[in-house]
Phi, psi and omega in degrees: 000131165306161183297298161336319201260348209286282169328288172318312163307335187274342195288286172320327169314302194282348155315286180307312184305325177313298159349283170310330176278309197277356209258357162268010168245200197298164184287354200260035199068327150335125173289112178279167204288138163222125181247131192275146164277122179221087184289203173262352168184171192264171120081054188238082202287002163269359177268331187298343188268352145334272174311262223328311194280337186285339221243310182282349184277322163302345179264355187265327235258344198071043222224125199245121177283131169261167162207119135213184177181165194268180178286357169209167179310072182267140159299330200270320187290314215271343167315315198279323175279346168281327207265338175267351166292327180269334193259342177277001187062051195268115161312002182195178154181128191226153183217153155237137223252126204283345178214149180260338178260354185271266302222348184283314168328283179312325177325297180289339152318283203302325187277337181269001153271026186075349183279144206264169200206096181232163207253171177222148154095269209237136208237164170224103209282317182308347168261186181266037167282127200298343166196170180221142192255061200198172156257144206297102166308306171321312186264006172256000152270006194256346195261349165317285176316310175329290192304319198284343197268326172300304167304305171339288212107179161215060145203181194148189144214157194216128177293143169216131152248150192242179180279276155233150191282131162081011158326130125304277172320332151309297165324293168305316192283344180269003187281313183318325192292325172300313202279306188302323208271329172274021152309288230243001173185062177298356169237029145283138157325065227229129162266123179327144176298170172216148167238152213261317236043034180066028184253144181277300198274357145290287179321340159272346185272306167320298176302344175276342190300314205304317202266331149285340188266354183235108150275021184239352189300091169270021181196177189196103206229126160248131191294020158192159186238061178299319201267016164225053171269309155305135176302128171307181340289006121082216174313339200256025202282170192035034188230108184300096189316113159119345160325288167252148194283115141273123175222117185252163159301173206354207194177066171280175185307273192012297184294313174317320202254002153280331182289346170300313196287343157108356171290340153248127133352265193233161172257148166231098175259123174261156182293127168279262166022268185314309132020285195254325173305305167311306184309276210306316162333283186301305171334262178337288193300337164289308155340309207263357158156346187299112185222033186257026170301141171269180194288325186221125190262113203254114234252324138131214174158139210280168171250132180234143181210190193279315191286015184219337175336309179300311197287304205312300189330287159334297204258029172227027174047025194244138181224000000 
């Protein structure tokens, strides 16, 4: 072969690897968005409906989605996977977040690599993540006390379960849940929180300790509704539906079919879905140039009780 045909040919190769190199990216050239997901822990089921909305918003946008997370609420674990999601050059990252002061750091690393960075669920106010996506705990743990009160009455006593120690959001729904019920019933009882760390078999074994050591207990309010992620009667086994006034946090099925049965009251259902669709949204839009986002985005949420319970189900496909 001549030198010549030698050249063309070495030429046309380094064509094609270009080809090839462009032809793993979006059909118009665009390089596509890759956003990391991190939620506080795996194999959770309001996060799984996270990734469920996160997962459909990226299939719409052409957007390759990471979801990980560690296996339990560790702070330190979920610190270490935001920060190798940030040393990979990830075009995002939304997170929720198990501590707010273990996680600002890596937060502010990754932003301070250009990367943009917001939290959903669980906030880290003090970093430099650019907005949070969730809902206003405080006053949707103060409409908790309402709803317990409507039933309840105002005396008694009431029992809380918390979540992981220093949630923020936890934290926030149970200071509102405190602060309204002595507003609106100062001679109910309220007993110190007891905690799962965001496990359905801790948390059910804990609310059962609380519900045998107060045989006087009327009532029971949890800021996230791990025990009753298990099928009913779940903390409530030998137990007559509707003894103690209960009102929880989301309205996973599970959860619907402790309020058919009469063992919850009420729901304070947060958009899960959105959760993860919105994040990948507000990303992407930042992504294409967008930076008027407010500090805290408010998701809003629903109230579910035995009379409404069927139309929720119904107008949220969940069945």
């Amino acid at each position: 072969m001549k030198f010549a045909d030698r050249k063309f040919s070495a030429v046309v190769f380094g064509l094609l690897l270009i080809t090839a190199a462009f032809s793993c990216n979006k059909s118009d050239g665009v390089k596509a968005l890759v956003f990391a997901g991190v939620p506080k822990l795996q194999n959770n089921p309001v996060f799984e409906m996270a990734r469920r909305g996160a997962e459909a918003k990226a299939r719409e946008l052409n957007i390759e989605l990471r979801w990980q997370a560690p296996r339990e609420a560790d702070a330190i674990l979920q610190r270490d996977i935001v920060n190798s999601q940030a040393e990979q050059h990830v075009d995002g990252i939304f997170l929720s977040v198990n501590d707010p002061t273990v996680l600002k750091k890596a937060i502010d690393d990754a932003v301070a690599a250009g990367i943009p960075v917001m939290c959903f669920d669980a906030d880290a106010p003090e970093s430099k993540r650019f907005t949070c996506y969730s809902v206003d705990d405080e006053k949707t743990g103060a409409r908790g006390a309402e709803l317990l009160f409507d039933k309840m009455g105002g005396k008694g006593k009431v029992g809380i379960l918390h979540g992981t120690p220093g949630a923020p959001n936890l934290e926030k729904r149970i200071v509102g849940f405190r602060r309204r019920l002595a507003e609106i019933a100062p001679d109910v009882k309220i007993l110190e929180p007891v905690y799962c760390n965001d496990n359905t078999q801790k948390a059910i074994e804990v609310v059962k300790n609380v519900i045998q050591g107060n045989p006087d207990l009327t009532g029971f309010y949890m800021s996230g509704g791990w025990p009753l992620f298990a099928a009913p009667p779940g903390p409530f086994l030998g137990m007559e539906p509707g003894k103690i006034t209960v009102v929880s946090f989301d309205a996973l099925p599970a959860e619907l079919d402790y309020v058919r049965q009469g063992y919850v009251y009420a729901l304070t259902g947060q958009k899960l879905l959105e959760w993860g669709s919105e994040s990948v949204r507000i990303l992407y839009e930042w992504n294409r140039g967008k930076r008027d986002f407010p500090k805290t985005i408010d998701s809003g949420y629903d109230v579910i009780t035995k009379e409404n319970v069927d139309e929720y189900a119904k107008s949220h496909a969940i069945k």
